[in-house]
KEPAFI-989952 format. One record per residue (C-alpha): residue number from 1; x, y, z. Coordinates in nm, 4 decimals. Layout:
N
    n        px        py        pz
  NUM         X         Y         Z
...
//
This chain:
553
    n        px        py        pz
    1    0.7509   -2.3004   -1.1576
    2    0.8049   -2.1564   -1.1552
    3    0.6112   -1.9085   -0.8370
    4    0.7507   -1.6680   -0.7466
    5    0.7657   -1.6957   -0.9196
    6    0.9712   -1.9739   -1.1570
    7    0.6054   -1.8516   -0.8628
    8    0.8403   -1.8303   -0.7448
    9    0.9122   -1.8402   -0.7720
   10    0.6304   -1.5472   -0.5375
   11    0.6545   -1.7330   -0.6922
   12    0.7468   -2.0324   -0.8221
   13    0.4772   -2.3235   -0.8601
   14    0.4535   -2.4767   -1.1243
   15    0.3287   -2.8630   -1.1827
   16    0.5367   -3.1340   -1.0295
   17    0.8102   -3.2258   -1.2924
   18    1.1176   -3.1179   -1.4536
   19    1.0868   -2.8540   -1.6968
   20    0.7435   -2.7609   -1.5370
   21    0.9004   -2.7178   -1.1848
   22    1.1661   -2.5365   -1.2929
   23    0.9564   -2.2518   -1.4429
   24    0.7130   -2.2565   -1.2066
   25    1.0277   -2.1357   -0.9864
   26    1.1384   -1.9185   -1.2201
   27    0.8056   -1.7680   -1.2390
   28    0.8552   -1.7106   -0.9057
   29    1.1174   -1.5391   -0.8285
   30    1.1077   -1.3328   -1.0968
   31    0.7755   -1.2271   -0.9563
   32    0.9848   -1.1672   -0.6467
   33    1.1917   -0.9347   -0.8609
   34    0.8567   -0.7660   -0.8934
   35    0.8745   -0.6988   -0.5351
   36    1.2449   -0.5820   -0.5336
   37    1.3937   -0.1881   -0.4842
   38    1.2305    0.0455   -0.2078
   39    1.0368    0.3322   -0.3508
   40    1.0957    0.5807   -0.0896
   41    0.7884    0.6652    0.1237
   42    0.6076    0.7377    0.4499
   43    0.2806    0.6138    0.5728
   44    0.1920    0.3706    0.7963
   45    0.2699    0.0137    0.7122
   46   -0.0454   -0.2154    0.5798
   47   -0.0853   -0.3688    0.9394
   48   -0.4664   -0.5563    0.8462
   49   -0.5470   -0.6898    0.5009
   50   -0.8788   -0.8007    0.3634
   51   -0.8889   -1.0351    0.0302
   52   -1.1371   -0.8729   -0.2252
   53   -1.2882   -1.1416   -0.4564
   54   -1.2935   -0.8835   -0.7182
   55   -1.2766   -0.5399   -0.7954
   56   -1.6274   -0.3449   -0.9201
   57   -1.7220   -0.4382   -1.2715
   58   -1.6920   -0.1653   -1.5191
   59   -1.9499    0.0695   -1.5610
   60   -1.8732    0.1149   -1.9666
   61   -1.6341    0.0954   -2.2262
   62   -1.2575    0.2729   -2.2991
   63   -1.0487    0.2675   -2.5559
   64   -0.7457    0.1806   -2.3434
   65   -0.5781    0.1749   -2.0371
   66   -0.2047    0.1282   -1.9288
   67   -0.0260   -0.1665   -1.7432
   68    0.2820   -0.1663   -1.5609
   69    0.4788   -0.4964   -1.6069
   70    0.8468   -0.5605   -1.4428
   71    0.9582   -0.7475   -1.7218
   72    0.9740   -0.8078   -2.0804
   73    0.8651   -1.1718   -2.2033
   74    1.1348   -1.2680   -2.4079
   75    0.8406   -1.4238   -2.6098
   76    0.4619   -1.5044   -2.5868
   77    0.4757   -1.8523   -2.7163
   78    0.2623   -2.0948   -2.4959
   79    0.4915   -2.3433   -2.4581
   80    0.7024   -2.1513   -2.2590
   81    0.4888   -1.9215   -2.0453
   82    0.5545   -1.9794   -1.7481
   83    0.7053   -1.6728   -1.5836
   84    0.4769   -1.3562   -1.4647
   85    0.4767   -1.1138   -1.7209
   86    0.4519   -1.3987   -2.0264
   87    0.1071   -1.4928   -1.8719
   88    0.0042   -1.1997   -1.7171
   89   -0.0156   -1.0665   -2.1375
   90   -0.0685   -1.4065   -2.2747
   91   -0.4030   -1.4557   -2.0632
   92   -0.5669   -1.2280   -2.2459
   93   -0.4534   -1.3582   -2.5993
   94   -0.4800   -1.7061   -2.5865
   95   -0.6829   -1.9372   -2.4298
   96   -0.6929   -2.3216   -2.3200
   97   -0.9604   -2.5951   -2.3174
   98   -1.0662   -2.5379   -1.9813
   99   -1.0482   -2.1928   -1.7979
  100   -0.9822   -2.1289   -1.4341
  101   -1.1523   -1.8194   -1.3389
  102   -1.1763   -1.5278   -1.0796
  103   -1.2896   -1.7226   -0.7748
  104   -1.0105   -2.0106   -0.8668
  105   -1.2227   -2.2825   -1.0155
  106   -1.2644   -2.4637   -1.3234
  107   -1.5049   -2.3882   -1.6072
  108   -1.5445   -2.4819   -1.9753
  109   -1.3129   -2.2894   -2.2077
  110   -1.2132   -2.3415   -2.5229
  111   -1.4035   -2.7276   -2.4296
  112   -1.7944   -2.6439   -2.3985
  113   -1.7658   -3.0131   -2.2301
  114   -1.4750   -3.2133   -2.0995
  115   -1.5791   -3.5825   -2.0216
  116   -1.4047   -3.8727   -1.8134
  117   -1.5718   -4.1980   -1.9501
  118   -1.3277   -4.4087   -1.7919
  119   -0.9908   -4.3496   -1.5623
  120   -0.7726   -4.2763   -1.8616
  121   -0.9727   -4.1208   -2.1038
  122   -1.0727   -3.7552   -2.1442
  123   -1.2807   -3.6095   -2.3925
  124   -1.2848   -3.2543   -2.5117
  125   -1.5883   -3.1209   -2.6761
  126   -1.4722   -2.8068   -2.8945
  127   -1.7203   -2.4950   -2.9089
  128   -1.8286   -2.4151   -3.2734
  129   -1.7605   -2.1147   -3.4935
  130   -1.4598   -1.9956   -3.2934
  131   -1.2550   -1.7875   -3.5158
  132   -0.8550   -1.7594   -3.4624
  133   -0.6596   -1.4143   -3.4742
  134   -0.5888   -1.5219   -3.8364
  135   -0.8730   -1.5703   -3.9461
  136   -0.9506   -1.9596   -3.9176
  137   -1.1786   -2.1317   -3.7526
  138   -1.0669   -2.3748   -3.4550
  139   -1.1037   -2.7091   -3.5289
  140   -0.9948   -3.0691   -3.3356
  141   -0.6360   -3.0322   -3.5651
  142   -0.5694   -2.7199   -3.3976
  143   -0.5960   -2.8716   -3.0592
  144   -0.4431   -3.2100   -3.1786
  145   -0.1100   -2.9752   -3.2947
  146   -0.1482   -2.7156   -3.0020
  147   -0.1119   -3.0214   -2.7284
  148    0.1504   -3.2444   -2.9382
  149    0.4158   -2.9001   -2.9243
  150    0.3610   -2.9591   -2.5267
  151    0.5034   -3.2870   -2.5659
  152    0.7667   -3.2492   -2.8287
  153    1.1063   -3.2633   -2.7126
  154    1.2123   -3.0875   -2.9728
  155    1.0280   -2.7997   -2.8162
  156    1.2022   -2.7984   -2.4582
  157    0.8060   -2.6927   -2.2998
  158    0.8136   -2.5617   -1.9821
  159    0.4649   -2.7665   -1.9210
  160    0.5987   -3.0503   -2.0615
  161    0.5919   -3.2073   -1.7288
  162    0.1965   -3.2177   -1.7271
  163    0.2120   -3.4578   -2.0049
  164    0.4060   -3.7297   -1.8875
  165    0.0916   -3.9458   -1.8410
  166   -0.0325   -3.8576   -2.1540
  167   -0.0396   -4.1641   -2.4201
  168   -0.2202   -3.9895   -2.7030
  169   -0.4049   -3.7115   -2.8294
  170   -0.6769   -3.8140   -3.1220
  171   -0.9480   -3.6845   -3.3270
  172   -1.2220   -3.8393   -3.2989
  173   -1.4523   -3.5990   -3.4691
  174   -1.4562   -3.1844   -3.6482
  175   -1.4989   -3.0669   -3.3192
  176   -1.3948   -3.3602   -3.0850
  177   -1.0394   -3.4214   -2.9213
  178   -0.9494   -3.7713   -2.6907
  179   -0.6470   -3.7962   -2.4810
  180   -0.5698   -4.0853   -2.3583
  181   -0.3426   -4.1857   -2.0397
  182   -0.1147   -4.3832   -1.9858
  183   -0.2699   -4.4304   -1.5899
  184   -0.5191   -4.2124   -1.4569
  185   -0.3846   -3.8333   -1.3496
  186   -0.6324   -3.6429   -1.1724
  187   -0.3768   -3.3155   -1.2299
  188   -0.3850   -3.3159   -1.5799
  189   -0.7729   -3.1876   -1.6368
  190   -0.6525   -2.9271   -1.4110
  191   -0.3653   -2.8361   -1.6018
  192   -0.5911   -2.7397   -1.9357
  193   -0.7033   -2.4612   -1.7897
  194   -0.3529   -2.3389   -1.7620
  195   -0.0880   -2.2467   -2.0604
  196   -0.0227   -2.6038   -2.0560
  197   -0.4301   -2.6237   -2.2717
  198   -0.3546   -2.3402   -2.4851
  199   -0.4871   -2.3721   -2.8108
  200   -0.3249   -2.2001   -3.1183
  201   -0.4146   -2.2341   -3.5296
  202   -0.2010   -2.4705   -3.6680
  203   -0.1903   -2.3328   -4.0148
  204   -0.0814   -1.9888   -3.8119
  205    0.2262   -2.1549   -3.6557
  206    0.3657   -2.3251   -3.9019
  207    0.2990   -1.9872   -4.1277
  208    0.5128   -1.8079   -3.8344
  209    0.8053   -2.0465   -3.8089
  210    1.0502   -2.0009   -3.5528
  211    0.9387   -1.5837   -3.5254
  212    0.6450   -1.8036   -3.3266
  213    0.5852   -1.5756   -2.9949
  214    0.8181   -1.2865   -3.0816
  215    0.6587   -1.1029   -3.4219
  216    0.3335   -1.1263   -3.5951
  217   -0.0115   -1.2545   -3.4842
  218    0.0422   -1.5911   -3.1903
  219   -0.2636   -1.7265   -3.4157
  220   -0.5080   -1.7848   -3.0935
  221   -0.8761   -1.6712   -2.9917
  222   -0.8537   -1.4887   -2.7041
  223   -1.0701   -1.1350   -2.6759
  224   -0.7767   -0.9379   -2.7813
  225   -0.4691   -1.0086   -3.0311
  226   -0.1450   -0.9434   -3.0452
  227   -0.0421   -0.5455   -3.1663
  228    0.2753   -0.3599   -3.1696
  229    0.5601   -0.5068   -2.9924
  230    0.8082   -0.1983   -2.9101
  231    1.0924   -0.3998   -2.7709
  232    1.2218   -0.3057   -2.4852
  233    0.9605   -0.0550   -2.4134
  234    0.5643   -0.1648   -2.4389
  235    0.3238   -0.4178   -2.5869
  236    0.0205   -0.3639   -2.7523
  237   -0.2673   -0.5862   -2.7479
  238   -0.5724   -0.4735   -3.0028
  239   -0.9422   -0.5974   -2.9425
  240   -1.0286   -0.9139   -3.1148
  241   -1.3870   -0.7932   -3.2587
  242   -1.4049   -1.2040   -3.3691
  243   -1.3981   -1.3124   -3.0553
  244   -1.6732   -1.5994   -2.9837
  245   -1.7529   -1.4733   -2.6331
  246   -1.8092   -1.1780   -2.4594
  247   -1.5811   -0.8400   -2.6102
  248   -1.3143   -0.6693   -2.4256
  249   -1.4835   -0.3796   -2.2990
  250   -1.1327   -0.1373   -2.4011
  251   -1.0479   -0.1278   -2.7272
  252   -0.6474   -0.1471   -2.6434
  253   -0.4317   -0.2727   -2.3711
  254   -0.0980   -0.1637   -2.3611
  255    0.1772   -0.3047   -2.1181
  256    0.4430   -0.0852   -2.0177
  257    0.7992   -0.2203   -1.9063
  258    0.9079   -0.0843   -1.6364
  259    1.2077   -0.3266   -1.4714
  260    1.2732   -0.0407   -1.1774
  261    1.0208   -0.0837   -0.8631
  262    1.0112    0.2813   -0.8038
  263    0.9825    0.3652   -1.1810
  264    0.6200    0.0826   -1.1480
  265    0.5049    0.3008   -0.8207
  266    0.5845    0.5878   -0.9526
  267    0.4021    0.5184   -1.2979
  268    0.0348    0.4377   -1.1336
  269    0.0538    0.7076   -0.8841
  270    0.1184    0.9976   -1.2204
  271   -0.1339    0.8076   -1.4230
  272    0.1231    0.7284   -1.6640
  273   -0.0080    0.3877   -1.5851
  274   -0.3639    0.2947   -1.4879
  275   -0.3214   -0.0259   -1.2824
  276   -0.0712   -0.3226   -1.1965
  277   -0.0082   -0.6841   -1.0585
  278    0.3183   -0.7804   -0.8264
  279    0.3341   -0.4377   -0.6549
  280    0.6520   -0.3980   -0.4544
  281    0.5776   -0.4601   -0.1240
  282    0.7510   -0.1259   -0.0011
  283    0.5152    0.0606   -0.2110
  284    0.1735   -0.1450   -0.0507
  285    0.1287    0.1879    0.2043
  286    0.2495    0.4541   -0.0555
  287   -0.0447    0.3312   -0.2999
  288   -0.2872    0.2977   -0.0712
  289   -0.2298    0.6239    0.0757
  290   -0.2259    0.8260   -0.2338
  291   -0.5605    0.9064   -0.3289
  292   -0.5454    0.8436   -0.6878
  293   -0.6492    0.4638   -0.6688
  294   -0.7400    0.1617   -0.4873
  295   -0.4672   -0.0779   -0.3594
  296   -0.6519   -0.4661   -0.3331
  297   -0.5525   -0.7743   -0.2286
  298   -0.6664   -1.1477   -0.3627
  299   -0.5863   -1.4728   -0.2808
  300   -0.2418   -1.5553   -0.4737
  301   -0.2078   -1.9184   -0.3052
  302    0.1109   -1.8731   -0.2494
  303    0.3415   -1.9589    0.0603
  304    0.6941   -1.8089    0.1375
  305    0.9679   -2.0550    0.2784
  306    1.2748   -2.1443    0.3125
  307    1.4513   -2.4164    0.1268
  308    1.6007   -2.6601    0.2414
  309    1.8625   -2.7477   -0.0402
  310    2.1252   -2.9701    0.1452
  311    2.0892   -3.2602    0.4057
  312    2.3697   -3.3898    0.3829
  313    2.5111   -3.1356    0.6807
  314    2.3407   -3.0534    1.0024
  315    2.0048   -2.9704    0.8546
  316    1.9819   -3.3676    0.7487
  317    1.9127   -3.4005    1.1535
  318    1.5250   -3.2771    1.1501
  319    1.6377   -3.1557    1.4748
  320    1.7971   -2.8135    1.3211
  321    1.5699   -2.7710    1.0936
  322    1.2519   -2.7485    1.3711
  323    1.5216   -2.5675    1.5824
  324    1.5831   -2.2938    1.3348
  325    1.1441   -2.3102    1.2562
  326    1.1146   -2.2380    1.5988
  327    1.3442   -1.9431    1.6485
  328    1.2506   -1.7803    1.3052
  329    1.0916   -1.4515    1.3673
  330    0.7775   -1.4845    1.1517
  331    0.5871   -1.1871    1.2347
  332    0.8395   -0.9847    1.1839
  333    0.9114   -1.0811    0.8590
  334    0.5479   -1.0393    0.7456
  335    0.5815   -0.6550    0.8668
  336    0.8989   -0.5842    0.7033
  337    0.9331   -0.8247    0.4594
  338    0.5994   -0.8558    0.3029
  339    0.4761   -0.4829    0.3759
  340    0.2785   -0.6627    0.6954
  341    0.0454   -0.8142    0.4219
  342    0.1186   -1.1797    0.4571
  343    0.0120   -1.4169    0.7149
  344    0.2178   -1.5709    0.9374
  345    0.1737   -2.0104    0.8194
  346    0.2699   -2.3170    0.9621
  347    0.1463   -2.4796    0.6236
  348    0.3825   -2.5325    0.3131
  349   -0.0135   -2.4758    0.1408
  350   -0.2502   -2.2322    0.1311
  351   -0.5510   -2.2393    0.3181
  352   -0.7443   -2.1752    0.0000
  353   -0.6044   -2.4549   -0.1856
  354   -0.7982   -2.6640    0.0161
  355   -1.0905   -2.5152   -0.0760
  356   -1.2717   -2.8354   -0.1371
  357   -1.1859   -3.0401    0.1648
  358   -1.4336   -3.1711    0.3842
  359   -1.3802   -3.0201    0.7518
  360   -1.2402   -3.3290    0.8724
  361   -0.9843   -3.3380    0.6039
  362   -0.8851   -2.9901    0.6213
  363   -0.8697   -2.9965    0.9831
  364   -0.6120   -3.2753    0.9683
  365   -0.4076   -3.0597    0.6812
  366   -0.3765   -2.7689    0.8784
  367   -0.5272   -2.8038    1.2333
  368   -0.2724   -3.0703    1.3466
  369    0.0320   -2.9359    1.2210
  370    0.3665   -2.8620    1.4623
  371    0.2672   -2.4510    1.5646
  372    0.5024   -2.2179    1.4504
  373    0.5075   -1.9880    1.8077
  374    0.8618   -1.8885    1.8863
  375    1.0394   -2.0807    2.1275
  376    1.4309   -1.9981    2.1650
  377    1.5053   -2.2036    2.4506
  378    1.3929   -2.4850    2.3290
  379    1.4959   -2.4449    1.9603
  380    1.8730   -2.4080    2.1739
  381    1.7919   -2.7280    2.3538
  382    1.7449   -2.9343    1.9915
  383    2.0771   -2.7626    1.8167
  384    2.2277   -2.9069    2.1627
  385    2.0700   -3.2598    2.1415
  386    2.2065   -3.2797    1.7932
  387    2.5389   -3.1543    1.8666
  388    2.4825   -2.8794    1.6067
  389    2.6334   -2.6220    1.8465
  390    2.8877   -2.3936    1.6518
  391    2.7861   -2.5653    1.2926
  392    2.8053   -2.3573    0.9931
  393    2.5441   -2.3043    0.7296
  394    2.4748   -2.1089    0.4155
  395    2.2166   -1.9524    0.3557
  396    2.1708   -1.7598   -0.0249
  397    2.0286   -1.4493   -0.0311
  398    1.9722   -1.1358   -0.3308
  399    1.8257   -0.7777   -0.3709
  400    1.5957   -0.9225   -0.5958
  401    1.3490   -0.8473   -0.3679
  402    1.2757   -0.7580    0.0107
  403    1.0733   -1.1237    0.0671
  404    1.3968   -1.2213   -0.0466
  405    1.6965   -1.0481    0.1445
  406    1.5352   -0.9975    0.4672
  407    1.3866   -1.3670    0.4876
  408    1.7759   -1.4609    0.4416
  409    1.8931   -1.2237    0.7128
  410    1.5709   -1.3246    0.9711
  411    1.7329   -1.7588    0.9154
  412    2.0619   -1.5890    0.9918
  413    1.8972   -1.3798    1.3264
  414    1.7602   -1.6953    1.4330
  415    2.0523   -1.9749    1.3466
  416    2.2801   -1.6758    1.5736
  417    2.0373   -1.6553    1.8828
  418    2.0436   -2.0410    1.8824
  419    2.3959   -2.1625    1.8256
  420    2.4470   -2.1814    1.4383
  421    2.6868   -1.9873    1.2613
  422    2.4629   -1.8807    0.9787
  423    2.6745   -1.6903    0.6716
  424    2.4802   -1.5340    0.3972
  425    2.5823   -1.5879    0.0565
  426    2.4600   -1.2839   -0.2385
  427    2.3254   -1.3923   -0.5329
  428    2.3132   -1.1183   -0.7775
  429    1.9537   -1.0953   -0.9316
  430    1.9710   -1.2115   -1.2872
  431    2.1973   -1.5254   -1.1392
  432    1.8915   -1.6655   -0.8770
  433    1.7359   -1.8815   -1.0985
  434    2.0384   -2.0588   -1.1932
  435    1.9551   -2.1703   -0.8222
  436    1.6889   -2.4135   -0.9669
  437    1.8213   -2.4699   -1.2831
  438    2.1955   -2.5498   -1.2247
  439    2.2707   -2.7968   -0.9021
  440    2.6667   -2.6068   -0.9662
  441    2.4615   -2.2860   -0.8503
  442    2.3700   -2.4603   -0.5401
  443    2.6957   -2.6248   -0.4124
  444    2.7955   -2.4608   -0.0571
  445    2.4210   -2.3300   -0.0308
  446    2.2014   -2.5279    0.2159
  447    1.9005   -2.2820    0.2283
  448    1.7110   -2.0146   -0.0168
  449    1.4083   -1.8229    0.0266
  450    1.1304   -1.9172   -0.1750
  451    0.8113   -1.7989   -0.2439
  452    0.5620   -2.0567   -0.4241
  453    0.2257   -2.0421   -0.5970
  454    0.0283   -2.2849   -0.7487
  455   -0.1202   -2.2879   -1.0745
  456   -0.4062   -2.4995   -0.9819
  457   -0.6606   -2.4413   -0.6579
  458   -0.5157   -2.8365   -0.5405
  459   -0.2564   -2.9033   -0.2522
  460   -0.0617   -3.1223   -0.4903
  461    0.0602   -2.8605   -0.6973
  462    0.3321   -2.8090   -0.4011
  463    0.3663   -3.1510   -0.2553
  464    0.4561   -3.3296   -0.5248
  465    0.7874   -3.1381   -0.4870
  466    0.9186   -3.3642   -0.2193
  467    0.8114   -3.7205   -0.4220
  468    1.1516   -3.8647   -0.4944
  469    1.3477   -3.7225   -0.8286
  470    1.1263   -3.4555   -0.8367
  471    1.2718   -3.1811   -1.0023
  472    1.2805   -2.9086   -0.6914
  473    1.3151   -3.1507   -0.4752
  474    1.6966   -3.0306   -0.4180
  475    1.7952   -3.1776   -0.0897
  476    1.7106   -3.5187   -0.2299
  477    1.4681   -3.6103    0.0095
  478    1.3675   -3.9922   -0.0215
  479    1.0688   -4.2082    0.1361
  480    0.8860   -4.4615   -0.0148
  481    0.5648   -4.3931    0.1725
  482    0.5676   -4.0491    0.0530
  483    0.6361   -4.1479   -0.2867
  484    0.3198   -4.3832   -0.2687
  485    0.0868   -4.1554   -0.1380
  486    0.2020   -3.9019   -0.4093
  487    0.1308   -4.1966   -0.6722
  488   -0.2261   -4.2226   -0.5307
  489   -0.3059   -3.8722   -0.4821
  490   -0.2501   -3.8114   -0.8785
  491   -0.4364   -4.1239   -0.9247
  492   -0.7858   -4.0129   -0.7614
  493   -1.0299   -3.8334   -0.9382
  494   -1.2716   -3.7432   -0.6566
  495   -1.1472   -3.4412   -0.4913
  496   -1.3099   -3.5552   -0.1082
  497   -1.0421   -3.8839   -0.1305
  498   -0.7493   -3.7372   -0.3251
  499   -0.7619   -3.4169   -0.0392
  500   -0.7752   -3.7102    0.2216
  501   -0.4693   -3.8472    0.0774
  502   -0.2958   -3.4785    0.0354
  503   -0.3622   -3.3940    0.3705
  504   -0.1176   -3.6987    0.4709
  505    0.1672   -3.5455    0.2287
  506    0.0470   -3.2135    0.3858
  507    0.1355   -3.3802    0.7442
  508    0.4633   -3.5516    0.6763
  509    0.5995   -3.2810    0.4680
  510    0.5212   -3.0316    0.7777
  511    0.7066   -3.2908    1.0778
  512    0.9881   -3.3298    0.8869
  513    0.9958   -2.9700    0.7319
  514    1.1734   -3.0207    0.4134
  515    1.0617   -2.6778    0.3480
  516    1.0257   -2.4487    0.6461
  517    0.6863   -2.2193    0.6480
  518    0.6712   -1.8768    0.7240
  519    0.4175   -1.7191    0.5599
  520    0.0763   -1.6768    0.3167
  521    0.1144   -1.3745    0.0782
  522   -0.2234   -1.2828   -0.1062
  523   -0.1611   -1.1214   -0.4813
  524   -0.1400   -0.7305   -0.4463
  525   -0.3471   -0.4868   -0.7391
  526   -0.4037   -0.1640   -0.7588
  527   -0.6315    0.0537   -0.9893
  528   -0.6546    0.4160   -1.0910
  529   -0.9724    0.5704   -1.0133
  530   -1.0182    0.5480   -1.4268
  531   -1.0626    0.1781   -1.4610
  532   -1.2061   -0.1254   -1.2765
  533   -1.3038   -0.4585   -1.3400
  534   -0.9890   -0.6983   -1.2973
  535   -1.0007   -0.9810   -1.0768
  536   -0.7824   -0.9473   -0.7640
  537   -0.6493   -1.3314   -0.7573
  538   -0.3625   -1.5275   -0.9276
  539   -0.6254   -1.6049   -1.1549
  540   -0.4973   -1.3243   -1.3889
  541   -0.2251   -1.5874   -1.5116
  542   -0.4251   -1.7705   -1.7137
  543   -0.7847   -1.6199   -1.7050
  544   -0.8428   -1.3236   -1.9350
  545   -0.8594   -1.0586   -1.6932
  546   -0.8030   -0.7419   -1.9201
  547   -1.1075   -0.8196   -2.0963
  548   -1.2970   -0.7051   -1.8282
  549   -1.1288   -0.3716   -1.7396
  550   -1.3006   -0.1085   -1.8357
  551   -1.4311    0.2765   -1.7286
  552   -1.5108    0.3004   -1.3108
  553   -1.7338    0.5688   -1.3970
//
């Protein structure tokens, strides 16, 4: 992650893993940059919020609509898409084995038919006749060569993380691809449905060079391909007429930079753009006050926290750290810091990743949990017990982004009202993710906000973050158990038993709050009253969203 944002990190998830865990935070919080910079603006703050599962479905075709974006990618190359705007543009370009869609489940993509005949095997069965941006036609080499760049070190892949279990990847026919593992992974068949399954043309790659991502055609077979590229300014995508499923119904998507939050608000409410993800939260009541459009809200599974980066100090006594959970003003946060959007959560996961529990299972993941109801005198009474009294910590903080800076000041509110001496440390924007790149960047911080999505609808996604070595694991938290039940949760393929086994992560990680909980924040969209169509979930990073956007009347 990245998650936010990477997710984000809002985001910053991103598989379990080195590389993969450190752009899923990236992803994150440079979705949290997203969310950064107060467009100034009355109207009542969004005080009730109801998930949409999608927006109307376009009435016709247009020849093209306008997208804000925060950020430039500084290129589109699979490999390393793992930050918001590379994937909210690459989605629609490129597109993997398996596809996760709208409703956040898996379908056949690229694969009419993926196949387990045995706990290490996986077979993907290639759809015919599907044509790359260059003119090819996909075969099982392009998907051999696609995969092996994930797993080159050479390449530095931000998803390289998601093949560490992977032994091989064979032909084993035109149209046939077998990967085999080294020990079953019930993650990785996930994963292809993410950048991680991308499949490009081989010849088109090698034709490209090392301008791969950054000039020319990115050689996939997504609805649309890539157009002009006006650095610093906008990206083009033109309508893939080739394409092997259903066509875009717009002719052209263009994606307009636009790194200033007000300059983004500001942009969709003159129509000089038509629609956007990652909406600053200050702008949620501005939006959907303004008449031109429709502000929505999907589910983003993602969770904002605070973490915990050193326990070597006084938060290695679990004692502060339920302490400062239980004098941390959650509600309040939600209303300023999230626009009043988010839930308040006593879960480091979303309720919707557990989507596929059985009740039982789903009532021990969440139902059982410590409560996260405010209780000073007691949070005074356990800084007392573990003669934490007068103890200083650090906590970083950054105007990157309001989830960001006034999280950091609400741990500070709390730590004062119960005995801590809590000092923020700023972070200047462009210097946060150094946070989970660069353990120099964290030396004298103990705590960080963090906002994290995952980018797969399964629990694990997060809790493999606390296994032991794991790459954003930072406060080097250690238990065999844990490590064990991690082990067997990637090793089950049924989804009733591995959530069984998750829920037991889910339970541990929660009593001994490696990462302290504050809230669920759903994905934010809004449309002009021109178009309609995209989903509203955090689907739109890796399902092809814009091919569905077309005329609302």
């Amino acid at each position: 992650m990245t998650t936010p944002p990477p997710r984000t990190a809002r985001r910053t998830g991103r598989p379990l893993g080195r590389l993969a865990a450190a752009t899923a935070v990236m992803a994150s919080f440079a979705m949290v940059a997203a969310c950064s910079g107060p467009p100034k603006s009355g109207g009542a703050p969004v005080t009730e919020v109801t998930l949409s599962k999608n927006t109307p479905t376009a009435k016709g075709e247009i020849d093209s609509f306008t997208w804000a974006v925060y950020a430039e990618p500084p290129t589109l190359d699979y490999t390393v898409a793992f930050d918001y705007p590379q994937n909210t543009i690459l989605s629609n370009v490129c597109e993997s084995l398996m596809r996760w869609t709208p409703g956040l489940t898996l379908e056949p993509g690229l694969a009419q038919k993926a196949t387990n005949p045995d706990p290490t095997t996986w077979v993907y069965d290639l759809r015919p006749n599907v044509r790359f941006h260059d003119g090819g036609v996909m075969s099982a080499d392009d998907v051999v060569y696609s995969l092996g760049r994930q797993m080159d070190p050479n390449n530095a892949a931000a998803w390289a993380q998601n093949f560490q279990n992977v032994d091989s990847v064979t032909k084993t026919g035109p149209l046939q691809v077998t990967v085999k593992l080294k020990k079953p992974d019930s993650q990785f068949p996930q994963y292809m449905a993410t950048a991680a399954g991308v499949v490009a043309s081989k010849a088109g790659i090698e034709a490209a060079g090392k301008d791969y991502g950054t000039t020319g055609s990115l050689a996939c077979t997504g609805p649309f391909k890539l157009g002009t590229w006006n650095k610093g300014q906008s990206i083009e995508l033109e309508r893939f007429d080739g394409y092997w499923g259903t066509k875009a119904k717009s002719k052209k998507a263009v994606f307009r930079v636009l790194t200033d939050p007000s300059a983004r608000t500001n942009a969709m409410l003159s129509g000089e753009a038509d629609g956007g993800y990652l909406i600053p939260t200050e702008s949620y009541a501005r939006l959907r006050d303004s008449g031109v459009g429709t502000l929505y809200f999907g589910e983003g599974l993602s969770t904002v926290n605070v973490n915990i980066t050193n326990m070597q100090g006084p938060l290695g006594d679990v004692r502060v750290r339920r302490a400062l959970s239980l004098a941390l003003d959650r509600a309040g946060f939600v209303k300023a810091g999230l626009g009043g959007a988010g839930t308040v959560t006593h879960s480091l996961t979303t309720r919707a990743a557990w989507a596929a529990a059985p009740e039982s299972t789903l009532k021990n993941a969440l139902d059982t949990l410590p409560r996260p109801d405010r209780n000073i005198e007691q949070a005074k009474a356990l800084i007392k017990e573990a003669g934490a009294t007068g103890k200083t910590l650090t906590v970083a903080t950054s105007s990157i982004g309001q989830d960001v800076s006034l999280l950091a000041t609400a741990v500070q509110a709390a730590g004062t009202q119960i005995g801590l001496d809590i000092q923020l440390k700023t972070i200047a924007p462009n210097a946060f993710t150094a946070l989970f790149t660069d353990p120099a960047a964290r030396e004298g911080i103990d705590m960080f906000p963090l906002t994290y999505y995952d980018s797969i609808t399964d629990p694990l996604d997060l809790l493999t973050n606390f296994k032991t070595g794991a790459y954003m694991n930072f406060s080097g938290y250690s238990d065999k158990q844990y490590d064990a039940l991690v082990d067997q949760a990637v090793g089950t393929y049924e989804p009733g038993q591995r959530l069984e086994i998750e829920a037991k992560l889910q339970k541990q990680a929660a009593e001994q709050l490696l990462w302290i909980p504050v809230a669920e924040w759903p994905t934010a969209l809004f449309l002009n009253k021109k178009i309609t169509g995209a989903p509203t979930t955090i689907s739109y990073m890796y399902y092809p969203w814009a091919a569905d956007v077309g005329a609302a009347q």
